[in-house]
gemmi code that builds the backbone of each chain (N, CA, C; Angstrom):
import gemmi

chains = {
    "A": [
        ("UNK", (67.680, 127.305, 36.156), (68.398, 126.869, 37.378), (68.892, 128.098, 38.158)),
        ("UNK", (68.915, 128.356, 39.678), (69.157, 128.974, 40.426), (70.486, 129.447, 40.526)),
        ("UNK", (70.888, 130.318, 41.063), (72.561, 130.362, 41.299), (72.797, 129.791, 42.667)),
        ("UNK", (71.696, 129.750, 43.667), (72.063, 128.750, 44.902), (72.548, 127.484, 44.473)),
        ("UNK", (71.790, 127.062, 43.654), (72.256, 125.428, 43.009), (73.209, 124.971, 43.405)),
        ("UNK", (74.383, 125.879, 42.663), (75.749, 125.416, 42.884), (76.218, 125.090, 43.858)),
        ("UNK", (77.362, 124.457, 43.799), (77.770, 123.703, 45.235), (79.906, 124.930, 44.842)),
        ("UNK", (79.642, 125.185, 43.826), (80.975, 125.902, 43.634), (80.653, 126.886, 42.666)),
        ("UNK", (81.090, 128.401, 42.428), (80.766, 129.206, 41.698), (82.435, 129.848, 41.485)),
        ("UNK", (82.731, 129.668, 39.930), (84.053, 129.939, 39.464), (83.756, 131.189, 38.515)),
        ("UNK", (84.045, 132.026, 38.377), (83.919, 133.807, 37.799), (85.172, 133.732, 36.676)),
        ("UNK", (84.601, 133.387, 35.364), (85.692, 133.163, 34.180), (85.530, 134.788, 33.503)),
        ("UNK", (84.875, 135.408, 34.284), (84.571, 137.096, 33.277), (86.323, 137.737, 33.228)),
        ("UNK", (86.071, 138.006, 31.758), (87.252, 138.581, 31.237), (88.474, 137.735, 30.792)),
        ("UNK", (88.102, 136.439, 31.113), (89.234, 135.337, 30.693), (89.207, 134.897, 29.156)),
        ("UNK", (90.190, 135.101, 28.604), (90.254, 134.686, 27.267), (90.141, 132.811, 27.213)),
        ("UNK", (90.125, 132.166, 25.934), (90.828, 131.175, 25.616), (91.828, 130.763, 25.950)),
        ("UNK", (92.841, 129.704, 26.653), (91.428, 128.393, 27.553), (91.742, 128.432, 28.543)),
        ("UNK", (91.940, 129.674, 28.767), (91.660, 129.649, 30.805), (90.155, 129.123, 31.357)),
        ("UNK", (89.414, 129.869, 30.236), (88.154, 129.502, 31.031), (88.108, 127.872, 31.317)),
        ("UNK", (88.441, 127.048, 30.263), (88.351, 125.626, 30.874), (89.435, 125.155, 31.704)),
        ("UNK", (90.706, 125.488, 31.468), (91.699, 125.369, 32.535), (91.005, 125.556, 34.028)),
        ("UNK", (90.090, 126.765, 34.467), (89.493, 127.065, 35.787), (88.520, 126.262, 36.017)),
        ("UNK", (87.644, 125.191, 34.650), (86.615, 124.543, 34.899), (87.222, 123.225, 35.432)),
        ("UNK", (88.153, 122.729, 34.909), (88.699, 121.857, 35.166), (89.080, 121.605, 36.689)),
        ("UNK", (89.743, 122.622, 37.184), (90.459, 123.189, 38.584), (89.010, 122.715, 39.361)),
        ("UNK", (88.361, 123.930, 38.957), (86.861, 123.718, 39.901), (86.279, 122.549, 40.099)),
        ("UNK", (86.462, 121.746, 39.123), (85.323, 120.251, 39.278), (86.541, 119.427, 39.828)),
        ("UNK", (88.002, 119.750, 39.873), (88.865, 118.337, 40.451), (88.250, 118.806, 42.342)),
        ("UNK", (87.623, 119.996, 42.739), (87.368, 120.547, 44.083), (86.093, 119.348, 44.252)),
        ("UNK", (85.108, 119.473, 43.687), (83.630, 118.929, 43.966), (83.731, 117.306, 44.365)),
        ("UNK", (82.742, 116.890, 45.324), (82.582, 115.749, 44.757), (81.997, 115.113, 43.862)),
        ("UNK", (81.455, 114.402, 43.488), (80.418, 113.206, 42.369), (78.858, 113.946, 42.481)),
        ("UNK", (78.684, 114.103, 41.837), (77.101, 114.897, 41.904), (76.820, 116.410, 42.205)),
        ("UNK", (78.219, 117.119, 42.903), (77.997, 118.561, 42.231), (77.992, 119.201, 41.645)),
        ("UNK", (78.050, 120.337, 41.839), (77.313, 121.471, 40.518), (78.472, 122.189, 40.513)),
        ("UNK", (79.002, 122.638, 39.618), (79.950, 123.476, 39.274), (79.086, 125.104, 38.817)),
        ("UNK", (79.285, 125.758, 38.808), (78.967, 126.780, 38.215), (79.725, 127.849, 37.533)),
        ("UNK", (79.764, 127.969, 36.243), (80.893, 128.865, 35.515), (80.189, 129.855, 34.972)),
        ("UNK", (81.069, 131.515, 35.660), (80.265, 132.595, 34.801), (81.393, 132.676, 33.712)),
        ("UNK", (80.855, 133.321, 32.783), (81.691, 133.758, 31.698), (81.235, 134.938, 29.914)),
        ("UNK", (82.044, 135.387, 29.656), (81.260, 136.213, 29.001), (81.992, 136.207, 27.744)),
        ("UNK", (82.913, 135.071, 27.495), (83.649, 134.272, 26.643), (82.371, 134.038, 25.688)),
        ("UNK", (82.210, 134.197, 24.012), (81.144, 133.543, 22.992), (81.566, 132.730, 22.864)),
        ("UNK", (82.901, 131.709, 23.058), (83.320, 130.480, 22.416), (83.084, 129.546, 23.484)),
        ("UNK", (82.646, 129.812, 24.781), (81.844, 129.183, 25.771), (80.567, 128.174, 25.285)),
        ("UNK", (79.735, 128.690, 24.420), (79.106, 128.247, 24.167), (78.888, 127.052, 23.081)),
        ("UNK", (80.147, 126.924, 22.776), (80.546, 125.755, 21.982), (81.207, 124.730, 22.725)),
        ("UNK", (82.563, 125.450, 23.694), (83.334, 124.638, 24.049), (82.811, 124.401, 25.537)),
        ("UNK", (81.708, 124.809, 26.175), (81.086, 124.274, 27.499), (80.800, 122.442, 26.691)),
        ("UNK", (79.687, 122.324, 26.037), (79.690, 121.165, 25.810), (80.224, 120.287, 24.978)),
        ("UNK", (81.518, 121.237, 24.370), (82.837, 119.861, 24.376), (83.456, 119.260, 25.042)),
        ("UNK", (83.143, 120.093, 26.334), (84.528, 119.705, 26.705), (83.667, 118.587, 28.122)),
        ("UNK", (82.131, 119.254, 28.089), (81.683, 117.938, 29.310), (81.391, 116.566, 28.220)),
        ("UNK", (81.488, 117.006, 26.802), (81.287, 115.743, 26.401), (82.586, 114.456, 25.891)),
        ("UNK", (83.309, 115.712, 26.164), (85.346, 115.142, 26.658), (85.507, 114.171, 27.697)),
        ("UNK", (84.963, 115.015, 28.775), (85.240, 114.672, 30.566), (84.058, 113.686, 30.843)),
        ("UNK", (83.143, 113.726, 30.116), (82.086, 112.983, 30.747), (80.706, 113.682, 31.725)),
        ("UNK", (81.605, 114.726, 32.378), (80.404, 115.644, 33.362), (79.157, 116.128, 32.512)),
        ("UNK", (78.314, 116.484, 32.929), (77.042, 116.400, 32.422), (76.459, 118.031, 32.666)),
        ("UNK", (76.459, 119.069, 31.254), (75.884, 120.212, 30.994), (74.290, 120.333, 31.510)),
        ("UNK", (73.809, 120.851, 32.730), (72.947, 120.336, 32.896), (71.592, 122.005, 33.093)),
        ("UNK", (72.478, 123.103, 33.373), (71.356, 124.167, 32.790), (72.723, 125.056, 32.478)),
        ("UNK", (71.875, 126.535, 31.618), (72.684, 127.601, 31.627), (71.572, 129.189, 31.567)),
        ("UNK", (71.938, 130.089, 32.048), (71.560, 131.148, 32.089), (72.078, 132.449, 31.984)),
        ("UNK", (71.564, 133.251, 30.807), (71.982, 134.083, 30.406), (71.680, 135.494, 31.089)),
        ("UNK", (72.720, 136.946, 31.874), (71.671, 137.736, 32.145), (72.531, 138.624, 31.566)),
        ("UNK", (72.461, 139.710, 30.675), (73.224, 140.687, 30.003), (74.387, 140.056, 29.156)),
        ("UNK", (75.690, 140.304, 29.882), (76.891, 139.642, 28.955), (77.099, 138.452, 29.468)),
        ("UNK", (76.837, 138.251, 30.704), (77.331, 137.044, 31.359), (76.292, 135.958, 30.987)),
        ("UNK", (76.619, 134.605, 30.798), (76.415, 133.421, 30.985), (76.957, 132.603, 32.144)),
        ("UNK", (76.104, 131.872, 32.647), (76.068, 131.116, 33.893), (75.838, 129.739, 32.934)),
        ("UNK", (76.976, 128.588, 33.115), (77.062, 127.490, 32.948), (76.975, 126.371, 34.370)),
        ("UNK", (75.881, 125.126, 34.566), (75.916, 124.479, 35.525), (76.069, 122.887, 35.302)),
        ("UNK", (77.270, 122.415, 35.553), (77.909, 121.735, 35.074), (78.085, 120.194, 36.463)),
        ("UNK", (77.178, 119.933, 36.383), (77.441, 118.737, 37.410), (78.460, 117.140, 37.007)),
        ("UNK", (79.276, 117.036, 38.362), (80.525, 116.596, 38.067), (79.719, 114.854, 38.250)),
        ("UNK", (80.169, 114.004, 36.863), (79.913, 112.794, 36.979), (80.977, 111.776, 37.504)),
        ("UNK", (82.129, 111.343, 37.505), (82.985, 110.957, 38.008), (84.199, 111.687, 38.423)),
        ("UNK", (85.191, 110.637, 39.013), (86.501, 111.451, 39.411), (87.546, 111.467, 38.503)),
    ],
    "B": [
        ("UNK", (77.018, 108.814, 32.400), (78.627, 109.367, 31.727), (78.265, 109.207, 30.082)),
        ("UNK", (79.597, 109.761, 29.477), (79.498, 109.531, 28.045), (80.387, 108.270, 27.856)),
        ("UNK", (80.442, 107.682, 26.281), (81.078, 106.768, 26.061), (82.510, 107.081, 26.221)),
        ("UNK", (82.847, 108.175, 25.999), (84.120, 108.744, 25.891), (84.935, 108.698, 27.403)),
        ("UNK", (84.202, 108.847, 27.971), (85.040, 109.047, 29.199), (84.953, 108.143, 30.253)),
        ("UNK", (83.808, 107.095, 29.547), (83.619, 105.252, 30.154), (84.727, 104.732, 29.728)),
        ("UNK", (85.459, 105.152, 29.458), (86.666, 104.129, 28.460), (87.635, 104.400, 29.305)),
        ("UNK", (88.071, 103.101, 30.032), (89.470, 102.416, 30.608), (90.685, 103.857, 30.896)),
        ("UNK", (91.310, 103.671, 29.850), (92.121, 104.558, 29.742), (91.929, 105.718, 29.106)),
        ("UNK", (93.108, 106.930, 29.683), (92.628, 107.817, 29.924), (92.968, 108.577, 28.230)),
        ("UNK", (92.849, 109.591, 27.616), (93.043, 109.898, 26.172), (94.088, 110.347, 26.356)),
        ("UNK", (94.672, 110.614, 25.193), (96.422, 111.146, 24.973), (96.669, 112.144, 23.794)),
        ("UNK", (96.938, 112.888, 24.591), (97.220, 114.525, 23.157), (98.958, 114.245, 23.350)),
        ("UNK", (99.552, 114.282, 21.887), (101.319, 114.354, 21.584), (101.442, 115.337, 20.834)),
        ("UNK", (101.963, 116.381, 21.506), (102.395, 117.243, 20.338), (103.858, 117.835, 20.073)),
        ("UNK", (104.313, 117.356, 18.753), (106.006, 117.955, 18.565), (105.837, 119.385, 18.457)),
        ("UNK", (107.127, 119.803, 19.495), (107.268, 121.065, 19.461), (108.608, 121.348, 18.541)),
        ("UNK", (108.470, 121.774, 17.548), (109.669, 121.991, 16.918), (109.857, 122.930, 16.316)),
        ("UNK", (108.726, 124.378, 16.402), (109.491, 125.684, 16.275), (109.652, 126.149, 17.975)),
        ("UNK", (110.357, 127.221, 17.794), (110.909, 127.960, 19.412), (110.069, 129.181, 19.049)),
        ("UNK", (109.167, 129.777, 17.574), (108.281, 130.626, 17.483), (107.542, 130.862, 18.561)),
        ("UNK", (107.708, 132.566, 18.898), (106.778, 132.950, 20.381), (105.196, 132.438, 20.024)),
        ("UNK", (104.560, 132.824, 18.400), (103.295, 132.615, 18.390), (102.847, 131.563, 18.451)),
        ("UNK", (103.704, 130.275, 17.142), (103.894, 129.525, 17.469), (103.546, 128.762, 18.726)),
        ("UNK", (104.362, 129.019, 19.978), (104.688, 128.394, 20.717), (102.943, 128.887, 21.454)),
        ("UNK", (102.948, 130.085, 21.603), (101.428, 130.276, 22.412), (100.465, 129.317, 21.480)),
        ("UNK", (100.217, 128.747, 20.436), (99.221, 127.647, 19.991), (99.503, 126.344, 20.608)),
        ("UNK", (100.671, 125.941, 20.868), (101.222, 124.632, 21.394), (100.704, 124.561, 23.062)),
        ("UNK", (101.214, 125.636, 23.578), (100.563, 125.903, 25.083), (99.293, 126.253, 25.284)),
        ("UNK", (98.477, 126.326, 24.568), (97.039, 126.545, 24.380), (96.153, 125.318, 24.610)),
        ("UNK", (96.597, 124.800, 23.406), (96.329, 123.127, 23.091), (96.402, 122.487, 24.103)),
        ("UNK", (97.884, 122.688, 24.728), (98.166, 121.743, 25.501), (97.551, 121.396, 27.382)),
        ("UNK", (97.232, 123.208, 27.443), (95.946, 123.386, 28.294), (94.738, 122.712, 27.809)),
        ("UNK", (94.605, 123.344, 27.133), (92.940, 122.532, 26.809), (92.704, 121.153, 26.785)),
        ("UNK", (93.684, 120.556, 26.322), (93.593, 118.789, 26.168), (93.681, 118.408, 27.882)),
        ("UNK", (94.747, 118.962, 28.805), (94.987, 118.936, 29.896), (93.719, 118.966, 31.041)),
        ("UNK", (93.166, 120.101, 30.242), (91.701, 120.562, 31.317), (90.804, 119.714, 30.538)),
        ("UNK", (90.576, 118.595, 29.387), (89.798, 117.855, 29.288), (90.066, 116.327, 29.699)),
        ("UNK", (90.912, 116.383, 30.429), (91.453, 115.235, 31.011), (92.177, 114.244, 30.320)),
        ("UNK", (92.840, 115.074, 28.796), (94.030, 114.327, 28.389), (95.342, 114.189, 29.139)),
        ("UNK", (95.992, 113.054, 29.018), (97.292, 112.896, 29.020), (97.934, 113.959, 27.618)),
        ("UNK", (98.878, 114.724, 28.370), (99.670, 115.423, 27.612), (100.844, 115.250, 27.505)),
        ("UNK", (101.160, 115.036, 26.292), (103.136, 115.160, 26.041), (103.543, 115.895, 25.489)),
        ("UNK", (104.342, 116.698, 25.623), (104.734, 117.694, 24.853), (106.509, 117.374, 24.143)),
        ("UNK", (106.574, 117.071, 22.946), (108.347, 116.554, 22.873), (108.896, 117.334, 21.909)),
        ("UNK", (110.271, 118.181, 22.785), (110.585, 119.541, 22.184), (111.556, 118.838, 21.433)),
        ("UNK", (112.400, 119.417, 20.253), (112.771, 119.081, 19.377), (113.794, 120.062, 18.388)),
        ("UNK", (114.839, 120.533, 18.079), (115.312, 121.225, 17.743), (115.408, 122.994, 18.506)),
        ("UNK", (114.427, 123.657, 17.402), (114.059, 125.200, 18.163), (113.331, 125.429, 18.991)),
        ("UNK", (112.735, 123.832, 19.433), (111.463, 123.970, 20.466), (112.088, 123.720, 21.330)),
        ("UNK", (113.254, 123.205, 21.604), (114.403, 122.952, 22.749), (115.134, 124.265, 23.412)),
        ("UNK", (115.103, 125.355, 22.281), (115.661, 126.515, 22.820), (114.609, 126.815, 23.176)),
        ("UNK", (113.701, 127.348, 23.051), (112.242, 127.623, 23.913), (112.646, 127.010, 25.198)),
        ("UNK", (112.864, 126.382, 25.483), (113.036, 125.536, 27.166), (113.815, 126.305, 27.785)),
        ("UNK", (115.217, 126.331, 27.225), (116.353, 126.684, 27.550), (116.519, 128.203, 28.190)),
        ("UNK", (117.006, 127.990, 29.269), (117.015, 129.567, 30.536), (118.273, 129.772, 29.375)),
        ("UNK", (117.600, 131.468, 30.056), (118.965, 132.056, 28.798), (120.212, 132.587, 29.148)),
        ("UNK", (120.957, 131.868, 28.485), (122.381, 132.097, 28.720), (123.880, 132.299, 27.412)),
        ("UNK", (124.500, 133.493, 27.362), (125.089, 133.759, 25.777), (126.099, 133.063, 25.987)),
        ("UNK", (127.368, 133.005, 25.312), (128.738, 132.166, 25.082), (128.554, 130.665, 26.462)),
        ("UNK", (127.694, 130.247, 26.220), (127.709, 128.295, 26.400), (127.382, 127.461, 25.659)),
        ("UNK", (128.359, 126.835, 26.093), (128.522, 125.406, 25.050), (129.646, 124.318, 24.701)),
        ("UNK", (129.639, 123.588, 24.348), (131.403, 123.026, 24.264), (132.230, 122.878, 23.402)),
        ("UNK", (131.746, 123.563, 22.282), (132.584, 124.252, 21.396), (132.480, 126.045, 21.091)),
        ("UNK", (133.029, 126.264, 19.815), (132.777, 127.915, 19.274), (131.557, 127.859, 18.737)),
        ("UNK", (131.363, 126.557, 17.998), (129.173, 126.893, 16.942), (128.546, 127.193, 18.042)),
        ("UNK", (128.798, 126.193, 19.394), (127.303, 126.452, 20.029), (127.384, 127.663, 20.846)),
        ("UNK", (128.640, 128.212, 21.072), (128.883, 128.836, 21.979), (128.388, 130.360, 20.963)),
        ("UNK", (128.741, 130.150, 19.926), (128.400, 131.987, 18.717), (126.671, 130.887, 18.989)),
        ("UNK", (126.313, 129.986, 18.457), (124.865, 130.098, 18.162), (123.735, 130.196, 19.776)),
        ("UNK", (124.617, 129.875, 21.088), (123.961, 130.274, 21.872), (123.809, 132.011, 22.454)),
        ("UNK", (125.020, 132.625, 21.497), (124.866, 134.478, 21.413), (123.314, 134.331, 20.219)),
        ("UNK", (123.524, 133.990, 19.343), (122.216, 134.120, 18.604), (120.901, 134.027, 18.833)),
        ("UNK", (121.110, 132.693, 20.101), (119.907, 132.836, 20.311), (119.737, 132.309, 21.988)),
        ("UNK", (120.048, 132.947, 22.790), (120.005, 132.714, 24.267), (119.420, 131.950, 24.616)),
        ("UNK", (118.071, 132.093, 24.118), (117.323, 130.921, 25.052), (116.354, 131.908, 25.212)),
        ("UNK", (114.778, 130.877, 25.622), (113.208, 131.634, 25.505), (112.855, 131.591, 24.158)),
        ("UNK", (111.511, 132.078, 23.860), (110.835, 132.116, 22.668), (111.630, 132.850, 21.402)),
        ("UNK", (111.708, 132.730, 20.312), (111.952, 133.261, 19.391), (110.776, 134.504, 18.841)),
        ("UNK", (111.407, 135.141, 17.893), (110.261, 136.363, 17.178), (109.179, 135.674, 17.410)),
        ("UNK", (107.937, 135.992, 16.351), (106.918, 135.992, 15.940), (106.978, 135.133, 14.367)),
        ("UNK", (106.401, 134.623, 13.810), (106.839, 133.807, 12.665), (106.812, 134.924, 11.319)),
        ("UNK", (105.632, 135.350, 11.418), (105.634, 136.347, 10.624), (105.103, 138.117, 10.859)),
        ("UNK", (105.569, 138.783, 10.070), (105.724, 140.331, 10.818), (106.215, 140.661, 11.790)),
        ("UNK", (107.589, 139.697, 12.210), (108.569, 140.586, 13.549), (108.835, 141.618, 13.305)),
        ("UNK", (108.957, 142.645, 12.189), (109.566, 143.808, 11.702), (110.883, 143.821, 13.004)),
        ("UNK", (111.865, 143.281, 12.941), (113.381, 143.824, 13.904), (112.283, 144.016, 15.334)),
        ("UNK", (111.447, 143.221, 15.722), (110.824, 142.921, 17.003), (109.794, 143.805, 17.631)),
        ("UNK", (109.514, 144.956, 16.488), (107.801, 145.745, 16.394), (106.703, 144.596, 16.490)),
        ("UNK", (106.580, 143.623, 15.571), (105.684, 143.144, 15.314), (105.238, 142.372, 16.647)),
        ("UNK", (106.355, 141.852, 17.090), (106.439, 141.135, 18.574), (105.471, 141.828, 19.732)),
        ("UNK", (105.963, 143.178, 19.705), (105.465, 143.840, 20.752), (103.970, 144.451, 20.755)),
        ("UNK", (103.148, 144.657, 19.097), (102.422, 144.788, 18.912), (101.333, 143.775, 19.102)),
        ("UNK", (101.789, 142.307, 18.558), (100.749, 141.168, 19.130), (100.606, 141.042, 20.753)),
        ("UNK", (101.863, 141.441, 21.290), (101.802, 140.694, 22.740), (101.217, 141.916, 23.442)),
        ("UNK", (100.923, 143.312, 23.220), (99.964, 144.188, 23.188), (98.714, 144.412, 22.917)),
        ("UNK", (98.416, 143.056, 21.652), (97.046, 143.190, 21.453), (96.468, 141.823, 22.298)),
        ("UNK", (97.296, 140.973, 22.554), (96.708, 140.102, 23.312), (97.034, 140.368, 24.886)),
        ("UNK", (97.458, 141.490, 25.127), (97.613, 141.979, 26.942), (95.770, 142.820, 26.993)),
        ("UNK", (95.401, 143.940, 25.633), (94.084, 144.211, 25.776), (93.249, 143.701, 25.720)),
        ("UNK", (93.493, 142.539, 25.292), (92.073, 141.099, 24.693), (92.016, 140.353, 26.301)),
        ("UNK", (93.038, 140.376, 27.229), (92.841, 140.017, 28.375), (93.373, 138.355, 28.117)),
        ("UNK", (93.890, 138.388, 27.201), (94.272, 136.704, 26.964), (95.658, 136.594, 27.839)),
        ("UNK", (96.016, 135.237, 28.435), (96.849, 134.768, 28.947), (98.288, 134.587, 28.040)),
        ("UNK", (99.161, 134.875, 28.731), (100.590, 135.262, 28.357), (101.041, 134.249, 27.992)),
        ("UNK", (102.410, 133.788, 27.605), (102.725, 132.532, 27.074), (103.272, 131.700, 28.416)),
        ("UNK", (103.921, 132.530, 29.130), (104.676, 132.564, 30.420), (103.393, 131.904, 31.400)),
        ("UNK", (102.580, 132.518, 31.426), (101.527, 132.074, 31.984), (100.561, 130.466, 31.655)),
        ("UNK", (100.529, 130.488, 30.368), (100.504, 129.394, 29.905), (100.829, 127.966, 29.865)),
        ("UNK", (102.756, 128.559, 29.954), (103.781, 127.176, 30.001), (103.375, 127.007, 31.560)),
        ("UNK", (103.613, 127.607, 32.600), (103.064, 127.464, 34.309), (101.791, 127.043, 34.521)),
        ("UNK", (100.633, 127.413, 33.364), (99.403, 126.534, 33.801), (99.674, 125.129, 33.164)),
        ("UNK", (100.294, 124.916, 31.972), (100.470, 123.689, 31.438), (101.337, 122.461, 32.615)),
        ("UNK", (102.330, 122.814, 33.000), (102.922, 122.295, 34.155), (102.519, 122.115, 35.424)),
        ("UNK", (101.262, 123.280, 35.960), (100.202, 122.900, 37.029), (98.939, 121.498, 36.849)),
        ("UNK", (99.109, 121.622, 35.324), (98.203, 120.369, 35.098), (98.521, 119.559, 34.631)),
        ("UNK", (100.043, 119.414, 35.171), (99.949, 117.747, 34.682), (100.913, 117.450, 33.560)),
        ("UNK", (101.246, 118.517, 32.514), (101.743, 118.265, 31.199), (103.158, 117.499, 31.324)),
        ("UNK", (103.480, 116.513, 30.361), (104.874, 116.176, 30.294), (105.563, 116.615, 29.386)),
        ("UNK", (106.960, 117.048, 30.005), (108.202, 117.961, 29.012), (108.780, 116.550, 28.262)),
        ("UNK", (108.925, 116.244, 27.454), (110.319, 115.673, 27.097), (111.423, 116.230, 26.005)),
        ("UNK", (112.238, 115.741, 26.217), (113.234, 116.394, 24.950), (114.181, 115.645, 24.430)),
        ("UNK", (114.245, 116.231, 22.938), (115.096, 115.359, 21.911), (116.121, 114.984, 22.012)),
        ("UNK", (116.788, 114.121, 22.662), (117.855, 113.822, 22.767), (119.298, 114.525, 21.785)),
        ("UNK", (119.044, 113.890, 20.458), (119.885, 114.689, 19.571), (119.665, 116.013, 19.176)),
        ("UNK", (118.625, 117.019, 19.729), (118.654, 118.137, 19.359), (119.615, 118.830, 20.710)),
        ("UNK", (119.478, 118.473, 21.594), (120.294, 118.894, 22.971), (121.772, 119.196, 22.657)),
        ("UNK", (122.171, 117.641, 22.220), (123.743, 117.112, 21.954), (124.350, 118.280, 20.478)),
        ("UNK", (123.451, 118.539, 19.711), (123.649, 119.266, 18.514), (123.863, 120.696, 18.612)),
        ("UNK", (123.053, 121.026, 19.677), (122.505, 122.660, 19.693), (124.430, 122.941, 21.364)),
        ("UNK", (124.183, 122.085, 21.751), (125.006, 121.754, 23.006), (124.543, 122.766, 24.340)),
        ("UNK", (123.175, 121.723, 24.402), (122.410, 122.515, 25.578), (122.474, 120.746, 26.276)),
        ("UNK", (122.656, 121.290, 27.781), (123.051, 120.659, 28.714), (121.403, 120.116, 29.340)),
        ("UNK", (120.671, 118.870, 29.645), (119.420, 119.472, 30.557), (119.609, 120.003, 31.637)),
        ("UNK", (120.209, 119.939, 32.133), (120.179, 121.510, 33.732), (120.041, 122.681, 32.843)),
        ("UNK", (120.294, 123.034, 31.472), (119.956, 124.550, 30.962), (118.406, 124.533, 30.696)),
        ("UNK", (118.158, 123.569, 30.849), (116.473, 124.007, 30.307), (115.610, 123.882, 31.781)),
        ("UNK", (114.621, 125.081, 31.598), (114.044, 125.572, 32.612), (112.826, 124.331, 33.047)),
        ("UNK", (112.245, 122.952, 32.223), (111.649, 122.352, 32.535), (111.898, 121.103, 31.713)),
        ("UNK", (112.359, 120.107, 32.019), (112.648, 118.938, 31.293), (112.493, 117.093, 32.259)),
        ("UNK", (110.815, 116.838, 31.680), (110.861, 114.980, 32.627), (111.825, 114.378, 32.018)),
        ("UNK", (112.049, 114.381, 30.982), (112.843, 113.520, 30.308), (113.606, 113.171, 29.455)),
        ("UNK", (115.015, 112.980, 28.980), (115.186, 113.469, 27.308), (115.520, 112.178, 26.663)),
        ("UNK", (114.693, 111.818, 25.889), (114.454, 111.167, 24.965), (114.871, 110.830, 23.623)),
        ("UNK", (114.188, 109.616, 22.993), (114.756, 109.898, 21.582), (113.514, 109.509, 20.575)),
        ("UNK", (113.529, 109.487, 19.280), (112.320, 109.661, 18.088), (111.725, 108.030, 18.593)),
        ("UNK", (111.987, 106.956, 19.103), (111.292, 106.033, 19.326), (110.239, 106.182, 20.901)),
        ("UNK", (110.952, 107.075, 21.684), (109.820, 107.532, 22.933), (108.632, 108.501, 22.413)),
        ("UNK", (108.870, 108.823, 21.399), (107.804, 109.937, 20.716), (106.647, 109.000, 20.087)),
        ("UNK", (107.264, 108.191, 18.969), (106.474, 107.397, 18.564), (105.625, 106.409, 19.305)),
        ("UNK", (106.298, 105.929, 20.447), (105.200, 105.047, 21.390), (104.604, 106.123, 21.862)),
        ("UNK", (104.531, 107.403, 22.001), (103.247, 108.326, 23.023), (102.606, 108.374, 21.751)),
        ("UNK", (102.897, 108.656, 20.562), (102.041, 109.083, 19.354), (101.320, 108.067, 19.423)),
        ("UNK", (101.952, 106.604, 18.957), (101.014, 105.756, 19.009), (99.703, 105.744, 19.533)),
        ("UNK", (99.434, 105.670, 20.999), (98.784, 105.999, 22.050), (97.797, 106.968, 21.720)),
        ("UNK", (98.167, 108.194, 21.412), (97.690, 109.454, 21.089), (96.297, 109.674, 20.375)),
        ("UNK", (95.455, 110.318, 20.849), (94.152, 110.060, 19.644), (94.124, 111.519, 19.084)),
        ("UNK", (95.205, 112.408, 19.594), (95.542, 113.792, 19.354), (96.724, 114.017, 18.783)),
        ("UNK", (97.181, 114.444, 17.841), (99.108, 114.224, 17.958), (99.123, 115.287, 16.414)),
        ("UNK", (99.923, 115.753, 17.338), (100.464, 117.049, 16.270), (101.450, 117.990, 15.984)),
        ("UNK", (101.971, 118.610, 14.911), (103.407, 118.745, 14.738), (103.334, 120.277, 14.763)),
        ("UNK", (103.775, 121.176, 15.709), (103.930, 123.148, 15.208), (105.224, 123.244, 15.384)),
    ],
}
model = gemmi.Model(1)
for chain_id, residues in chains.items():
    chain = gemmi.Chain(chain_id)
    for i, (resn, *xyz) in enumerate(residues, 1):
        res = gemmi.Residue()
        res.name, res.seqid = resn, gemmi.SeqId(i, " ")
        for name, pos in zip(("N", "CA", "C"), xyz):
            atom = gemmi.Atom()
            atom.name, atom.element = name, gemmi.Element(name[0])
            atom.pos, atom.b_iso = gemmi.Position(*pos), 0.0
            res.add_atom(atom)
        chain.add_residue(res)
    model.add_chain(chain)
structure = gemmi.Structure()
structure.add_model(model)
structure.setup_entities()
């Protein structure tokens, strides 16, 4: 998936535990119903707690891409 | 959607706060983000030393001499560290290693917890005991007693005691 994709791009680099989802959260109450969130982050516990926490909320993990340290999570928002 | 988040009502994290422990207390505000940013209902119900944690700090108040010597003891804000305060080294060394780890402060924490939503309540009889007033505490919806706890626990599919 592209980084145009997104309809919102939130920069979690350098954020410890659980800001990064505190900011995911923030970001998707912005979107409407069917956008894309996009979370960078360079957090390793990302990769566990990205799809806990859409499988918490309901939103739907839908690509991710890795380029060096960073990970790109794209997270499209299913309800309000 | 998932099944989880097809469901009516919304989920419920309860957690007793009943040490005023700084580290402590950064696991309680952690949690209580995270459940928050997964679209739990949060309660948070302070309780004894988790009541001085609330409490803006202030020495000789109270309405007698105990509370008034035990509010010199302990002003108000977080307490040490639970273990390895060494006389308040140990304090300064964690909150040093978590300023280089880039992790969020506790201060920072309790203000994101309250941006999203979290509810304060507090123990009724720990207030009256300790003889903290609620206008002394820096954030309080409600003060309560062990039967308002138990109906959020009830509720709760999260609920937990630090």
């Amino acid at each position: 998936m592209e980084a145009t994709d997104a309809d919102l791009v939130v920069d979690c680099t350098g954020l410890q535990c659980p800001m990064p989802i505190v900011e995911m959260a923030k970001g998707i109450r912005k979107l409407a119903v069917g956008n894309i969130l996009r979370i960078d982050t360079d957090a390793e516990a990302l990769q566990s707690d990205v799809p806990s926490w859409c499988k918490t909320t309901g939103h739907e993990l839908v690509g991710e891409e890795t380029k060096a340290d960073t990970t790109s999570y794209f997270i499209r928002k299913a309800s309000e | 959607m998932s099944e989880i988040a097809a469901a009516s009502k919304p989920k419920k994290t309860t957690i007793v706060v009943f040490s005023g422990d700084w580290d402590k207390a950064l696991a309680v505000f952690n949690i209580a983000n995270a459940a928050a940013a997964s679209g739990h209902q949060v309660t948070l119900f302070f309780c004894l030393w988790g009541t001085v944690l609330l409490k803006k700090p202030a020495r000789f108040k109270g309405p007698n001499i105990l509370t008034k010597l035990f509010s010199v003891l302990r002003p108000g804000g977080p307490a040490g560290i639970s273990r390895l305060d060494m006389g308040r080294t140990g304090r300064w060394m964690f909150k040093k290693l978590l300023r280089d780890t880039g992790a969020a402060t506790l201060e920072e924490l309790m203000e994101s917890a309250r941006d999203l939503g979290v509810e304060f309540i507090v123990c009724d009889l720990s207030l009256n005991v300790l003889g903290i007033k609620k206008e002394d505490l820096r954030w309080c919806d409600e003060v309560v007693g062990a039967g308002t706890y138990v109906a959020h626990a009830t509720e709760s599919q999260v609920n937990l005691f630090i």
